[in-house]
C-alpha positions in Angstrom: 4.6 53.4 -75.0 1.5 52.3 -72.7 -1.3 54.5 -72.0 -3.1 54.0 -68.4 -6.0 52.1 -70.5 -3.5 49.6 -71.3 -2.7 48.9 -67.8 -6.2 49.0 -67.1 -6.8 46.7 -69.7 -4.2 44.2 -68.6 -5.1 44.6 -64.9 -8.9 43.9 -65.7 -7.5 41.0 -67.8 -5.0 39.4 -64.8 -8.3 39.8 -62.5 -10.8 37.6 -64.7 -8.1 35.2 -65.6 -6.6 34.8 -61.5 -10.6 34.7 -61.2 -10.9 31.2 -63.1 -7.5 30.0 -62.8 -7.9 27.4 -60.3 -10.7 25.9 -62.4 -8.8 26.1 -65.8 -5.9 23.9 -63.5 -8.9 21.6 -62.5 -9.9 20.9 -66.3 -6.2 20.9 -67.6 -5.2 18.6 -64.6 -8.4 15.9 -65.5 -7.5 15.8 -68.5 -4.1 14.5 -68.5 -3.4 13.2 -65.2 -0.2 15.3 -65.2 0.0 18.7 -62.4 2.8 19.9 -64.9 1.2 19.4 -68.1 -1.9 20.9 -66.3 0.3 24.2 -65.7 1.8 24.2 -69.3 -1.4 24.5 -70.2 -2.7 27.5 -67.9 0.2 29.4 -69.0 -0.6 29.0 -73.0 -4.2 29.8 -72.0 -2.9 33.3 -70.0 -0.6 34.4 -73.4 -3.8 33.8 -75.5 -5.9 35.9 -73.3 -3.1 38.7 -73.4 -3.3 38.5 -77.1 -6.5 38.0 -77.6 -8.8 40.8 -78.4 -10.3 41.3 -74.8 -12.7 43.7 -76.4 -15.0 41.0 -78.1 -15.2 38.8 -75.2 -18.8 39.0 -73.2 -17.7 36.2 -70.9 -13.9 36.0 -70.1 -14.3 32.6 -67.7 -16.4 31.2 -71.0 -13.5 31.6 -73.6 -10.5 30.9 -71.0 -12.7 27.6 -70.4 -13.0 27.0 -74.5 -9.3 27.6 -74.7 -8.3 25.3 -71.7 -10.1 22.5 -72.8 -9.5 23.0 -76.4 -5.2 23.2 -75.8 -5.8 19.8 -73.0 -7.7 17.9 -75.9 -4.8 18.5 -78.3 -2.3 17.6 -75.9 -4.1 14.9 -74.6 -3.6 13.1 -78.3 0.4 13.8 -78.3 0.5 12.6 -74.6 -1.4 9.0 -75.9 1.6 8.7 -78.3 4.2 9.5 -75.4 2.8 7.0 -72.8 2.7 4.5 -75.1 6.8 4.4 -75.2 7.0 5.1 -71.2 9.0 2.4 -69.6 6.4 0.2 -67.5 3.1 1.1 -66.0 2.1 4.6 -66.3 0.3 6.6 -63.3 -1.4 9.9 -62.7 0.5 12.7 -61.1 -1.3 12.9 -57.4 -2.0 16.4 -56.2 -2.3 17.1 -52.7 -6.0 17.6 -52.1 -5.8 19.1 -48.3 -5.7 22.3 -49.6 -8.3 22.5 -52.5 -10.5 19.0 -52.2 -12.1 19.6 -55.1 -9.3 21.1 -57.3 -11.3 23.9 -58.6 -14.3 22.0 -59.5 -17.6 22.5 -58.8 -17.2 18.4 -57.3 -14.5 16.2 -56.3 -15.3 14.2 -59.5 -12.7 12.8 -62.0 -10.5 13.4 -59.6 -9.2 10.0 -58.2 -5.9 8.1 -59.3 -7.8 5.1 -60.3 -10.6 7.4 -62.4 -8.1 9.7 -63.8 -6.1 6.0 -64.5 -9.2 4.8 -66.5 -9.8 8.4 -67.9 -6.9 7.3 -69.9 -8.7 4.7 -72.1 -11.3 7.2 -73.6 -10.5 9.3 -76.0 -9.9 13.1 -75.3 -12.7 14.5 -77.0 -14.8 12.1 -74.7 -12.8 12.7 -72.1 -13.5 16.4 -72.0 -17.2 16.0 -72.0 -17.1 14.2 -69.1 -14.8 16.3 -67.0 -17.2 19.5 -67.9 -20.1 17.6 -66.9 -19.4 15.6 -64.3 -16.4 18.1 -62.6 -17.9 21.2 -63.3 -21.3 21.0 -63.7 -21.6 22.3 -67.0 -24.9 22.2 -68.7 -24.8 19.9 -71.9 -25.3 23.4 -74.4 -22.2 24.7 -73.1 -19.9 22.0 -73.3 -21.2 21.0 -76.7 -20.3 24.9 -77.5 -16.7 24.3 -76.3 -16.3 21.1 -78.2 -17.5 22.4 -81.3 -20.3 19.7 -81.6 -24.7 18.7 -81.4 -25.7 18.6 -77.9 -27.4 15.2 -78.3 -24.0 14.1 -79.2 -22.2 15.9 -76.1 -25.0 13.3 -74.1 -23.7 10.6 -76.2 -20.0 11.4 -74.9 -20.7 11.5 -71.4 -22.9 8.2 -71.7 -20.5 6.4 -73.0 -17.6 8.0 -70.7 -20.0 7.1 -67.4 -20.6 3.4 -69.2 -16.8 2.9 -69.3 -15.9 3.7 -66.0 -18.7 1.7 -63.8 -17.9 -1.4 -66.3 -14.1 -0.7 -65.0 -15.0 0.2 -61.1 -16.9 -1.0 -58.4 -19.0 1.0 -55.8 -16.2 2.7 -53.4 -16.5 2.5 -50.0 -16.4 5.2 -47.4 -13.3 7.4 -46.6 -13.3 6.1 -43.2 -13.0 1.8 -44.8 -11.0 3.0 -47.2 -8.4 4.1 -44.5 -8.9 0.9 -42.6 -8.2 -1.1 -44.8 -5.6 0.6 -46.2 -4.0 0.6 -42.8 -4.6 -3.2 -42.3 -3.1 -3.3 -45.8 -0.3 -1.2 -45.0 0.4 -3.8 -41.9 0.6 -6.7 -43.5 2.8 -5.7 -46.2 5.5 -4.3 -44.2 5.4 -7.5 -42.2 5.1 -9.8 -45.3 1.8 -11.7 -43.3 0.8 -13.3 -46.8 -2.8 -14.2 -44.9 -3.8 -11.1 -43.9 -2.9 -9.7 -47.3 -5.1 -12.6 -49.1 -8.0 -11.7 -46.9 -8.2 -7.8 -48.2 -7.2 -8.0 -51.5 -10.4 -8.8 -53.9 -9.6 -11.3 -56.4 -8.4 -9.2 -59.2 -6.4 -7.3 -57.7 -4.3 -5.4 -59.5 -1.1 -3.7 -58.8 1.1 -1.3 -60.8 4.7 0.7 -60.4 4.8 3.7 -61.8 9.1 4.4 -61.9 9.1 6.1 -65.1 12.3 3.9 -65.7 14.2 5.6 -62.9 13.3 3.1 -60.0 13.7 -0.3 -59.3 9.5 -0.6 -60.0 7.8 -3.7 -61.4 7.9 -3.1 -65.0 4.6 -5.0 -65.5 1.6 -4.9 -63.5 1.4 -7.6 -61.0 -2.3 -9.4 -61.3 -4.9 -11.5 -59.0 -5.1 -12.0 -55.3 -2.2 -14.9 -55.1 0.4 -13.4 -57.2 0.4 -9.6 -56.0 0.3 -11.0 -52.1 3.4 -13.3 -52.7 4.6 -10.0 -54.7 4.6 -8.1 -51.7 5.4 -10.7 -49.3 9.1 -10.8 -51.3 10.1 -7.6 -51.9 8.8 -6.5 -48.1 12.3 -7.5 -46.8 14.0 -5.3 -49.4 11.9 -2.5 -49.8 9.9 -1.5 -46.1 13.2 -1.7 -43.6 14.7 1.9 -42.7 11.3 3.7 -44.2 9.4 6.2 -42.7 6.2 6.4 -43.3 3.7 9.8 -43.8 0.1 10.0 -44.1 -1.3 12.4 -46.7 -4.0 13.1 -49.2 -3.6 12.6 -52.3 -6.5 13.2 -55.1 -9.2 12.9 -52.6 -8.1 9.7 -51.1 -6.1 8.3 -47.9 -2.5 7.9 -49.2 1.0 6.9 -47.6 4.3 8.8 -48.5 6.6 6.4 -48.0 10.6 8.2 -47.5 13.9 7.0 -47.0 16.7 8.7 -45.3 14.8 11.6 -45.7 14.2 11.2 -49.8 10.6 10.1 -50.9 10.7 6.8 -52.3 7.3 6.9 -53.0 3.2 7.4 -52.8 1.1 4.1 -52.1 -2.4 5.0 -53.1 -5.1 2.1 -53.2 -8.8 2.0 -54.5 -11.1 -0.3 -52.4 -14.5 -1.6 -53.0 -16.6 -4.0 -51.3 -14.7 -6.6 -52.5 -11.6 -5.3 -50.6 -9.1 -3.6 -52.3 -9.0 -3.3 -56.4 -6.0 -1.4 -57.4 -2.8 -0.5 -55.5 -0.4 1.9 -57.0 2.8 2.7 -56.4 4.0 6.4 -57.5 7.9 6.0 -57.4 8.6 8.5 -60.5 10.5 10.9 -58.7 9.6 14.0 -61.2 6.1 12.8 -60.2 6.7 12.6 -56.5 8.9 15.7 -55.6 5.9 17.8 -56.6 3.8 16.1 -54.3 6.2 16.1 -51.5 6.7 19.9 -52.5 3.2 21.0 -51.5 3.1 18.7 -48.6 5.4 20.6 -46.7 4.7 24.4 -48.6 
């Protein structure tokens, strides 16, 4: 039978954890690049707050933090196994960022397909400390605390993790280029005008299909200026007649939702440097997409 100080307890206990919840998402979702891992995660870190003894806790947001991050690390390992057997190229989940830009961060960092896409070659534990840090704006103490290591090693992780992705990514340029270009982009692939798509490309270029074995995608990611513009000059006549085309946001960036009769077909995002554009990706995994396409029209 519950006494009132049990509902008290438990009310007190729904308040801190609603409290942090959007940030526990923002850690879980960096993590793994997956919205629905990222909520599998919230909801183990809500039963272990129920059970935990509530008591002992000074700082609720502290231990819901440790616990996130702890539960993302471990199933950041499994998930390393599990892409490795996906069929073709895998992509992040996008998240519509119109609502919450920074996804319950203190910054927008760690937040873009193409960061979240080179996330994935760090390993989770270095992973983590650079989504505190950078994200959230954790001081070093704290996230070597949560880790359970030195803080001149946490420094070491987050070095390393900041190493990796400017060896892997050039200087982005504004919002407003970005959606140029992706426009001029968008243009010339519809109409299949190889030139134009040779002229804002950058030379390694780079572009992957993310299916998840359901769609017709590109098993293989398509590389270099020449290749991925005669890439999309052949498959324009197939793919781009009868579409209907949305703009949206996804993870911070300019992205097209591209639909067919009505069903999204799928989410071009594209990551564009100085040198034009880097990395186009294709979201066409529809357990990926309908999410997206979900909050678009909430």
């Amino acid at each position: 039978m519950h006494t009132g100080d049990d509902d008290t307890s438990l009310d007190r206990a729904t308040e801190d954890f609603l409290a942090v919840r959007p940030q526990l998402f923002g850690i879980a979702y960096r993590m793994l690049g997956s919205a629905a891992e990222a909520e599998d995660i919230v909801q183990d870190a809500w039963l272990r707050w129920q059970g935990a003894d509530r008591a002992q806790v000074l700082e609720p947001a502290a231990f819901l933090t440790t616990v996130t991050t702890r539960l993302a690390i471990n199933v950041a390992r499994s998930a390393r196994v599990r892409r490795e057997s996906y069929p073709g190229p895998w992509l992040p989940e996008p998240v519509d960022t119109s609502v919450d830009p920074q996804v319950g961060a203190e910054r927008a960092e760690a937040l873009e397909l193409a960061v979240l896409l080179l996330l994935e070659k760090l390993n989770p534990v270095e992973r983590a400390a650079y989504v505190l840090r950078e994200a959230f704006a954790y001081p070093y103490r704290l996230v070597a605390d949560i880790l359970e290591t030195s803080e001149a090693n946490t420094r070491q992780l987050v070095s390393r993790a900041r190493k990796h992705l400017a060896a892997e990514r050039r200087k982005q340029v504004s919002s407003a280029d970005h959606r140029r270009l992706l426009t001029v982009f968008l243009d010339a692939a519809r109409t299949g005008n190889l030139t134009v798509l040779e002229q804002v490309l950058a030379a390694d270029v780079v572009s992957y299909s993310d299916g998840g074995g359901v769609r017709g995608a590109s098993r293989i990611p398509v590389l270099g200026r020449t290749r991925v513009a005669k890439y999309l000059v052949a498959f324009a006549p197939r793919f781009w007649p009868r579409t209907e085309l949305r703009w949206a946001e996804a993870n911070g960036r300019p992205a097209v939702l591209v639909s067919s009769a009505g069903d999204a077909v799928a989410l071009l995002s594209v990551d564009v440097s100085a040198e034009g554009i880097d990395r186009i990706m294709w979201v066409m995994n529809p357990a990926k997409l309908s999410p997206f396409v979900a909050s678009l029209n909430g």
